[in-house]
C-alpha positions in Angstrom: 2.7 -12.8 -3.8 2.2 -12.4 -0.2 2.3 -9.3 1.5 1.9 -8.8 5.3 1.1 -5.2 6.8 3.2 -3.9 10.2 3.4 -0.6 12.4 -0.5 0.0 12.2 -1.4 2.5 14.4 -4.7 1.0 15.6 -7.2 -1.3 13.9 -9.6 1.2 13.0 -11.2 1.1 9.5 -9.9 -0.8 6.5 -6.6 -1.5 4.5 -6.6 -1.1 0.9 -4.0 -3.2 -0.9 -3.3 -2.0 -4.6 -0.7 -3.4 -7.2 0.3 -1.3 -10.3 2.3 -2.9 -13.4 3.3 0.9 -14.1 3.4 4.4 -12.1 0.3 5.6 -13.6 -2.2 5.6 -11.1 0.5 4.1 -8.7 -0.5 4.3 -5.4 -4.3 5.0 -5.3 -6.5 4.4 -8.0 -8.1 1.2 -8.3 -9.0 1.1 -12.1 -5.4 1.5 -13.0 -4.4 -1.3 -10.7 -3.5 -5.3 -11.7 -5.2 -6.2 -7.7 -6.9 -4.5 -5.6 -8.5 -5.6 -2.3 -9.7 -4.2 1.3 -9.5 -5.7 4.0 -10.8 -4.7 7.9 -7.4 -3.5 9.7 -6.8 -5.8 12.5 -4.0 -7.4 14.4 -2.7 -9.5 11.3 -3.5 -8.4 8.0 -1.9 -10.4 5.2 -3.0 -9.7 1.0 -2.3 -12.8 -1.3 -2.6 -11.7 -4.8 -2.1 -14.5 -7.4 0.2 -12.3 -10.7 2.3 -13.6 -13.4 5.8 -12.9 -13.3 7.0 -9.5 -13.5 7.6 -5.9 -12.4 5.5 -4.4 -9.7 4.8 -1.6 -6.9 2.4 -2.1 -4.3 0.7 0.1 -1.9 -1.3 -0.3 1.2 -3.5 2.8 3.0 -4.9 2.5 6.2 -8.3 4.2 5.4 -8.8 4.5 9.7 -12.3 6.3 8.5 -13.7 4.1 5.7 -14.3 6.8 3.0 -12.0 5.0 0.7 -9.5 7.8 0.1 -6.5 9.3 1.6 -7.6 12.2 3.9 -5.2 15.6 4.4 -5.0 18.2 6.5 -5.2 21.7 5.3 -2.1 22.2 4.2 -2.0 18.9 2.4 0.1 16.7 4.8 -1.8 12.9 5.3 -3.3 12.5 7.9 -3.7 8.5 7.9 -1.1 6.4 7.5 0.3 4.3 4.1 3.1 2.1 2.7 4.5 0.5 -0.2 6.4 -2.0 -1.1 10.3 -1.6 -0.1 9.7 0.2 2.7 11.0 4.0 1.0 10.2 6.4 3.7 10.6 10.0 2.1 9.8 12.9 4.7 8.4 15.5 2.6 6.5 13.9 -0.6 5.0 10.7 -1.5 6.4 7.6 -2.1 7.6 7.0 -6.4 6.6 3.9 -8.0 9.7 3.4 -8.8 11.3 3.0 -4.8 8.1 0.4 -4.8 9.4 -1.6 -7.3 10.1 -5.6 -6.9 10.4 -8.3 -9.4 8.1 -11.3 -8.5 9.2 -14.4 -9.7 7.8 -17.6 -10.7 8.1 -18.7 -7.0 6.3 -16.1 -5.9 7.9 -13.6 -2.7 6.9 -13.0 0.5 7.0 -9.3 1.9 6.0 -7.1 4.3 4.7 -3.2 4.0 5.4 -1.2 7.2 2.6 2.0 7.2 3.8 5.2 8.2 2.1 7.9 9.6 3.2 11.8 9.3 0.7 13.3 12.3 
């Protein structure tokens, strides 16, 4: 699978890509993850994970300070920018594993995971 990231806000810090076979852990934590991978955010950023057929949800963070996790404000509200797979932008909560979910077939798929930012 190929997944290219759009809408970055700047190209501070890193990306990190994760793919999950099932919600638990789904979208942040690495050891429950099938790939995981960081990247420096820049003007192109594209993740090539190599999976066997299936059911997935992928995730990408902008982590705009390098400290590897998603920072909030005080009230709880993000305050860098993330995506996942299918584009689902909910207002008020996160993002369910299940709105990230795409079969990837033997071919392989191409996608793209815009990041959204709430502040």
């Amino acid at each position: 699978m190929t997944v290219k990231v759009a809408d970055l806000r700047n190209h501070k810090g890193d990306l990190i890509f994760g793919v999950f076979k099932t919600a638990d852990g789904f979208p942040n934590v690495k050891e429950k993850s099938v790939n995981w991978q960081v990247k420096p955010a820049g003007d192109s950023v594209v993740f090539t994970a190599k999976l066997p057929v299936g059911k997935y949800g992928a995730s990408v963070l902008h982590d705009e300070n390098r400290n590897g996790q998603m920072d909030r404000d005080s009230i709880g509200i993000p305050v860098e920018g993330y995506g996942v797979t299918n584009n689902p932008k909910p207002a008020m909560r996160a993002a369910k594993f299940d709105e990230a979910l795409f079969t990837l077939p033997k071919e392989g798929k191409e996608m793209t995971i815009s990041i959204q930012y709430f502040r």
